[in-house]
C-alpha positions in Angstrom: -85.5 -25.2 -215.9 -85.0 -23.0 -219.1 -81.8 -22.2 -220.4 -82.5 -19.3 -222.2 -84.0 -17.3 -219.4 -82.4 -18.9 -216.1 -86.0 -19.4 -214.4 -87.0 -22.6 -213.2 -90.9 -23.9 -212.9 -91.7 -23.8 -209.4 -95.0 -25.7 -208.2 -96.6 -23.3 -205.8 -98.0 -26.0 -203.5 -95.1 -28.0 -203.7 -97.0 -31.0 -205.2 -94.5 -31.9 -207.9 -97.5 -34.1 -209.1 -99.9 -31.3 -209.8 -99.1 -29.8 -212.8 -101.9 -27.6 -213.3 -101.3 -23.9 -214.7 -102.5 -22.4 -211.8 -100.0 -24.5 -209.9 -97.0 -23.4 -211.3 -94.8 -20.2 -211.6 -91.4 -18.9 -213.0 -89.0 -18.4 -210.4 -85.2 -17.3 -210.6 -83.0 -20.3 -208.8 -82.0 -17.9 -205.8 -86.3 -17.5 -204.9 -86.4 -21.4 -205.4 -83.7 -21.8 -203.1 -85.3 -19.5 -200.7 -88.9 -20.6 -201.4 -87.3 -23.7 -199.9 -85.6 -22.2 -197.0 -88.9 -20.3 -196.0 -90.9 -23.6 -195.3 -87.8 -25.5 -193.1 -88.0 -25.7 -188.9 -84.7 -26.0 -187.3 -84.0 -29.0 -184.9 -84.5 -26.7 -181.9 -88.1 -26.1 -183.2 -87.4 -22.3 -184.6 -87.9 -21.7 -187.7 -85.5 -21.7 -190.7 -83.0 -18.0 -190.3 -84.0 -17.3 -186.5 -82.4 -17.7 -183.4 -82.1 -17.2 -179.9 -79.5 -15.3 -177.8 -80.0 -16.7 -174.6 -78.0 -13.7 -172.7 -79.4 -10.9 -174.7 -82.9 -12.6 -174.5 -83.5 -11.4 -178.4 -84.6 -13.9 -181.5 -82.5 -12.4 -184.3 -83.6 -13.3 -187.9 -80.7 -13.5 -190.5 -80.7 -14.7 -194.3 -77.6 -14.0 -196.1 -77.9 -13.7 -199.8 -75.8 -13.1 -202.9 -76.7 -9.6 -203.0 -77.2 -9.0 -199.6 -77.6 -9.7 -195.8 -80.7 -9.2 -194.0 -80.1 -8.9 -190.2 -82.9 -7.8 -187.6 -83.4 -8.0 -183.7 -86.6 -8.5 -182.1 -87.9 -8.9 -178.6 -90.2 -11.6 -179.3 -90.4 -15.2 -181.6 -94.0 -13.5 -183.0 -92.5 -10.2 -184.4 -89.4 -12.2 -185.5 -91.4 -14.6 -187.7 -93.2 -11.6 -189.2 -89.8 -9.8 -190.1 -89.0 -13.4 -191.8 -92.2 -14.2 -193.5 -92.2 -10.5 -195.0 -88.6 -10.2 -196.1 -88.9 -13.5 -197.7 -92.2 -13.0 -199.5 -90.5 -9.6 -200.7 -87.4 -11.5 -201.8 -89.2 -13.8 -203.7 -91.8 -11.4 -205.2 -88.8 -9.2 -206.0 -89.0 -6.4 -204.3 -85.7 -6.6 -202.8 -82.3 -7.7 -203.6 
């Protein structure tokens, strides 16, 4: 973590051993937080941000953030976990808030 800039070294593969340049990256502390959320399955076997509403037979992916809440609806687990994996990867890249 530096001070001056708020970033925190992030190890890309999550080896906290490997220490290689090519192995790490700056990251603010909401993507490392996120970068960490992105990898997690749920006890029901879902993955991390997705559920599933039984009656409306819909997986819905939500993330909640500090600058915003992402919220979408999808017919099936497959779509759902592209919605995720993209808003994520955006998130962390920076594209959105």
């Amino acid at each position: 973590h530096t001070k001056t800039n708020g970033l925190v070294v992030d190890h890309i593969n999550n080896d906290k051993n490997d220490n290689s340049v090519h192995n790490l990256q700056l990251l603010t502390p909401l993507q490392n937080t996120l970068k960490y959320v992105y990898t997690r399955i749920q006890k029901n076997g879902l993955p991390s941000c997705i559920t599933y509403k039984i009656k409306k037979k819909i997986y819905v992916f939500k993330l909640k953030t500090p600058e915003c809440i992402y919220n979408y609806e999808c017919n099936n687990l497959l779509d759902c976990i592209a919605i995720k994996n993209q808003t994520f990867q955006n998130i962390i890249k920076g594209k959105l808030n």
